[in-house]
N, C-alpha and C positions, 0 to 999 in steps of 0.2 A: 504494500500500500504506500502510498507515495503524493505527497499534497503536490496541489499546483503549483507552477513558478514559472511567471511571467510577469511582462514595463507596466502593464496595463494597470498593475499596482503603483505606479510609482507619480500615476496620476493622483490617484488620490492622497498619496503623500504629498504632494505639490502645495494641494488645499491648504492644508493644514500650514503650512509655510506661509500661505500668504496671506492667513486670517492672524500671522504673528503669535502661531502657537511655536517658537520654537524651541531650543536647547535650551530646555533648564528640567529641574524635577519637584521637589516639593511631595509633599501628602497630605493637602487639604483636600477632604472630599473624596480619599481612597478607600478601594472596597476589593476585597477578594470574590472569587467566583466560582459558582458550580451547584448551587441551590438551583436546579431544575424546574423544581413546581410552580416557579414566575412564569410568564407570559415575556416573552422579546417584544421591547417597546415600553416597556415601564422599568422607571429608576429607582436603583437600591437606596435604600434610605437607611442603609443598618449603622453606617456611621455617618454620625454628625460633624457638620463642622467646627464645629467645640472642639470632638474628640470627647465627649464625655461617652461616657458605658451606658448603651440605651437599654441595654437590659437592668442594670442596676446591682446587678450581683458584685460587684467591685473591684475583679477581676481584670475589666478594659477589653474584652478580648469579642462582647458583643456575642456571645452565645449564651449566656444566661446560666450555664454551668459552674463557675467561680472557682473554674481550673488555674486559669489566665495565661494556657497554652492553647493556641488553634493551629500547630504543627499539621495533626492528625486528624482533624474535624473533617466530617464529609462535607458539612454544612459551606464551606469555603472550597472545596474540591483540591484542597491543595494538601497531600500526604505526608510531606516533610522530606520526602523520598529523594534525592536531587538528581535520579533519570540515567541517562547514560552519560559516562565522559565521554571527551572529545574535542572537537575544533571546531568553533566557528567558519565556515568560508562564506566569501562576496566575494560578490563582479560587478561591474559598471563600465561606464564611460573608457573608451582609450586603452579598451583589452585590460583593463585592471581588473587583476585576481587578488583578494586578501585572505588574512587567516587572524584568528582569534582564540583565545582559550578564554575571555569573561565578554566580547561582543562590544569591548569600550575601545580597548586600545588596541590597533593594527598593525601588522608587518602587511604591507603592498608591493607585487608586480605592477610595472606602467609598462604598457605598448603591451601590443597583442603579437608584435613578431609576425605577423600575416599581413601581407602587401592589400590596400584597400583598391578594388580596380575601379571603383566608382568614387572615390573620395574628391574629386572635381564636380559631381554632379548630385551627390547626394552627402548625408551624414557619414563620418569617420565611424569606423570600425567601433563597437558597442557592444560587450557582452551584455544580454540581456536577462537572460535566468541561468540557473544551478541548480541540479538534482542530485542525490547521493542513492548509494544502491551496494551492497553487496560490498561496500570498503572501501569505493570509488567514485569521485567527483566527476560529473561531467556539468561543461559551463558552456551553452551556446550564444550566438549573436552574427554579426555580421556588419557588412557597410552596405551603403547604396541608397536607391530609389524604392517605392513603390514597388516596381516591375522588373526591377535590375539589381544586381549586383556581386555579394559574395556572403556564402555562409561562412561561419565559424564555428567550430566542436572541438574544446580542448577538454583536457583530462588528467586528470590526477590521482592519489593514496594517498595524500597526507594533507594538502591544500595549500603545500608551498613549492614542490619542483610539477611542471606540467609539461604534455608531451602537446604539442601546437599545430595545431592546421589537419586535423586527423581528417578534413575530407579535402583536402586541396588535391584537386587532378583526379579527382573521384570521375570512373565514367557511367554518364549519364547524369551528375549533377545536376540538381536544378539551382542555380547562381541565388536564387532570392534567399535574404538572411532568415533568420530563424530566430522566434520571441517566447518560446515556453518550451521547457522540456520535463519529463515525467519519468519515473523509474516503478516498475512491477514484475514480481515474477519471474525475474533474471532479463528483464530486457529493457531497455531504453528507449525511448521516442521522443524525438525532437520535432519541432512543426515550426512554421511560421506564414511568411506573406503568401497570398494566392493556395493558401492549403499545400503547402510545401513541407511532406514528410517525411520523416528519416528514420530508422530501425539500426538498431547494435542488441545483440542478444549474447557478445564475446565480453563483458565489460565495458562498452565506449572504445574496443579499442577498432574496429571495422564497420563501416554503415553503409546502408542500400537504402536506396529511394525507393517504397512501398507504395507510392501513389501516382501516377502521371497524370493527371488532371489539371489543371490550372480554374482559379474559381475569382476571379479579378475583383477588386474589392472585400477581400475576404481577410482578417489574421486570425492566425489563431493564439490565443493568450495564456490556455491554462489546457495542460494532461495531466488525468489521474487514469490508474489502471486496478484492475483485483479480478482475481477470476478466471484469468484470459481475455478480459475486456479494458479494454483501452477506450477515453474517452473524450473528446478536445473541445473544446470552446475558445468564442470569439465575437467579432463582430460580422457580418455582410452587410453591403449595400447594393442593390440591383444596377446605379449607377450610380456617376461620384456627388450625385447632388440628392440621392434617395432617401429616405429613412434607414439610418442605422437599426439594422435588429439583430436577433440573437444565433449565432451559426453551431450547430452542434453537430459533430461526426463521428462516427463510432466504428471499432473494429471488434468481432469476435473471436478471432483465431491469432489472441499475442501480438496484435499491430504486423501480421505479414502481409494484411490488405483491409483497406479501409472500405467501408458503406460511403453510397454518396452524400453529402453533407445534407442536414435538414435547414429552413431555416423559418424565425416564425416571431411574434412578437410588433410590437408598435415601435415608433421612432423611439431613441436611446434606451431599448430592452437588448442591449446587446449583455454578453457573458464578457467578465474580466479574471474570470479565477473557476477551478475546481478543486475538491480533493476528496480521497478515498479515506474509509478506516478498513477497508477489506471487505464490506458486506453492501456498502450503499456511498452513493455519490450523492454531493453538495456540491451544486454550481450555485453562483452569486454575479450579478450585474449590478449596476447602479439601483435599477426599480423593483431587480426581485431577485427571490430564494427560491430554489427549488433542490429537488431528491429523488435519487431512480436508483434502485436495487440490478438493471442492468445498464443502464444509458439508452434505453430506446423511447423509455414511459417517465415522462415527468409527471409530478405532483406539488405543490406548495411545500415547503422546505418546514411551515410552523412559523416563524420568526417574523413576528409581524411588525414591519420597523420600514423604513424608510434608509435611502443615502448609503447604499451598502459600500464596503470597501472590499475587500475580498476574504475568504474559509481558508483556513490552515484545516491540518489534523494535527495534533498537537498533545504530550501528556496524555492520548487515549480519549482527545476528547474534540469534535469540531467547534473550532476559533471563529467566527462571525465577527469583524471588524467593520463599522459604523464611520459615518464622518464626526460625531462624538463618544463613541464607547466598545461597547466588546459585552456580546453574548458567547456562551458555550454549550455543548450539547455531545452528551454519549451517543445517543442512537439519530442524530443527525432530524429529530421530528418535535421532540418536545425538548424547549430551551431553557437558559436562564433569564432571570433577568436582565434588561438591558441596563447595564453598569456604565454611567458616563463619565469621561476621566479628563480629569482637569488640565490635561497637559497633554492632550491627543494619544490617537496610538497606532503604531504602524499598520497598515492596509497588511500586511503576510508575518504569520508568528509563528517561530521557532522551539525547543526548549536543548536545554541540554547543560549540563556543566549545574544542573540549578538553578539556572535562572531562561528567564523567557527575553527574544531577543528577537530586533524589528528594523529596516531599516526606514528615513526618509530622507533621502537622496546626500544629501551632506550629511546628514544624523545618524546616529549612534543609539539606539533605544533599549536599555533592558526595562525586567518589571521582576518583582518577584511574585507577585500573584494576579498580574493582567490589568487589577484596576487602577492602577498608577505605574506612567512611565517617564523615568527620566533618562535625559537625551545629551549628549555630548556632541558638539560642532566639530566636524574634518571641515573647514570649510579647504574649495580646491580638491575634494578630495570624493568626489561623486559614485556611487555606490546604489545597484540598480534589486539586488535578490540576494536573498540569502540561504545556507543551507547548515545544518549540523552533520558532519563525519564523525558516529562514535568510533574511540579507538581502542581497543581491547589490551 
C-alpha cells in the first residue's frame, strides 16, 4: 500500500503562504486526533485557548481520567509508539534530492545531472514526487512543455547516493515528464502529462511504457495500488479553455496495462491526491472525497468539509488535509473531527522517526500529533514531496 505523491499538493501549500500563515509554531488552539465518532467538518473544542483542563480532573491532559499521561489514549489516536526508523527524503525544484533523520534540518543534492532538452521552451528540470517501496526510493519529474519534453526517474537505498537518468534513451519513451509516482506489490508506477505511464517491477531499476495512448489535457497527480490494482488521478479538460474535471484510470493486472481513462464531474472536480491502506482507496480534489474498494465504483469518502488538500495513509490511518485542519480515519468512511490548526498544515503527511512531517515548498513542517504544526524557512531552498525510507 502506498499513499499518493504528486505538485498538485504543493498548490495548496502555496495558499497557505500567501494568506501569511508561515514558518513559525506555537500551540494555541492544539488538539491531537483520532476520536472517530465526530463528523469531518466540525471543530474540536477539547482544548481551550486558556489551556485550562476542560475536563476538570486536574491532570491537563483533557480526558477526564486524572492520569495526566495521553501517551497511550485511543481517545487522541496517538500510541506513544514512535513507528518505524528511518530517513526522511524530498525532491523539488533543480533535480534536488534531500535527506533527513527529524524533517527540520537537511543534507541537499542541487542539479538533476540530466540535460533538460526543452529548458528554452518550457520549465527547468523539476523532481516532482517520491515513492518508497521494498528499501528503495524512486523520485520522478522532468522539464518541458505541456506536450514536450523529458522525463526523469532516479533512484536510490539510502536517500543520499542516487543512480540518475534511469530512463534516458529508453526505447519507445514517451518525452513528457512525469508528476506522481506510487509503489505496491513489488512494482512501481510513474505517470504524468497526457496519461504518460511507466512500470518497474525490478526495484526502479528498468521501466517500460504500459500505455500508448496520449489523452491531451490530461495529468495525472496521484497513484495508489493494493491488490493488483493500480489506480491514478488527475485533472482532464476536453479543450484548453473547458471545464477542468476529474480523470481517473485504473489497471487490474499490476499496472502491465491500463483501462481507458474515465472522466466525470463539474468545473474544478478535478483529483489532486490518492492513497491506499490495502483494502480501499481515498481520492481527494478541491470539492470532494471519495472511496472504492477497487477503483472502478466511487462513493462519498464520509468527510463532509469543504477546500480539501490532499489523503496520506499514515500511522495506519487516512490523513484528510483541509485548507484549515486535518481529519483522520481507519477505515477510510467514518472520520474525525475536523481539527483546525493554527498554523496550517501541509497538503501530504508522512510519519516516521516519531514524528509527523509535511512539506510547503520553502517549509519544513513537523507535528507531533497533526493538530499543531511548526515550520522552519529553507528559504532558496524549494522542496516539492516527501517520503519516509524505514531503515532496519
Amino acid at each position: 500500500m502506498q499513499k499518493s505523491h504528486s505538485t498538485a499538493a504543493l498548490i495548496f501549500s502555496a495558499v497557505w503562504a500567501a494568506l501569511g500563515l508561515g514558518a513559525c509554531g506555537g500551540d494555541d488552539g492544539a488538539a491531537e486526533l483520532g476520536d472517530e465518532s465526530g463528523t469531518a467538518g466540525e471543530t474540536s473544542s477539547a482544548q481551550t485557548e486558556t489551556g485550562e483542563d476542560p475536563t476538570g480532573d486536574g491532570d491537563g491532559d483533557g480526558d477526564g481520567d486524572g492520569d495526566g499521561d495521553d501517551s497511550g489514549d485511543p481517545s487522541t489516536g496517538e500510541t506513544g509508539d514512535p513507528g518505524p526508523q528511518g530517513v526522511f527524503v524530498a525532491v523539488g525544484d533543480g533535480g534536488r534530492r534531500a535527506s533527513s533523520s527529524d524533517a527540520i534540518s537537511w543534507t541537499e543534492i542541487i542539479g538533476s545531472g540530466v540535460v533538460d532538452t526543452q529548458a528554452e521552451t518550457g520549465e527547468e528540470d523539476i523532481l516532482r514526487a517520491v515513492a518508497v517501496g521494498d528499501g528503495v526510493v524512486i523520485a520522478v519529474g522532468g522539464g518541458g512543455t505541456e506536450w514536450a519534453g523529458n522525463a526523469m526517474i532516479m533512484r536510490s537505498v539510502d536517500g543520499e547516493s542516487w543512480d540518475e537518468d534511469l530512463v534516458g534513451g529508453l526505447e519507445g519513451l514517451d518525452e513528457r515528464k512525469l508528476d506522481a509516482v506510487g509503489y505496491a506489490d513489488g512494482v512501481f508506477i510513474a505517470a504524468g502529462h497526457q496519461s504518460h505511464i511507466l512500470r518497474s517491477d525490478d526495484g526502479g531499476q528498468t521501466w517500460a511504457r504500459v500505455y500508448d495512448e496520449h489523452h491531451n489535457d490530461t495529468t495525472v497527480f496521484g497513484v495508489a495500488g493494493h491488490g493488483g490494482t493500480f489506480v491514478l488521478v488527475g485533472s482532464h479538460k476536453d479543450a484548453w479553455d473547458a471545464p477542468k474535471v476529474a480523470y481517473v484510470q485504473r489497471s487490474t493486472d499490476s499496472g502491465q496495462s491500463f483501462e481507458a481513462p474515465v472522466y466525470f464531474g463539474d468545473d474544478g472536480d478535478h483529483l489532486s491526491s490518492i492513497a491506499s491502506n490495502g483494502e480501499l482507496f481515498v481520492a481527494v480534489g478541491p470539492n470532494q472525497c471519495l472511496r472504492s474498494a477497487d477503483g472502478g465504483s466511487w462513493d462519498p469518502c464520509g468527510a463532509n468539509g469543504l477546500d480539501y488538500g490532499a489523503v496520506s495513509y499514515a500511522r495506519e490511518r487516512f490523513v484528510l488535509t483541509y485548507l484549515d485542519g486535518v481529519s483522520t480515519s481507519e477505515d477510510g468512511q467514518t472520520w474525525s473531527a475536523h481539527v483546525e490548526s493554527p498554523t496550517g498544515v501541509p497538503a501530504e503527511v508522512v510519519f516516521g522517526n516519531g514524528v509527523y512531517a509535511g512539506l510547503r515548498y520553502y517549509d519544513r513542517g513537523t507535528s507531533d500529533a497533526l493538530g499543531t504544526w511548526a515550520y522552519v524557512n529553507h528559504g532558496g531552498f524549494p522542496l516539492r514531496d516527501l517520503a519516509f525510507l524505514p531503515v532496519e
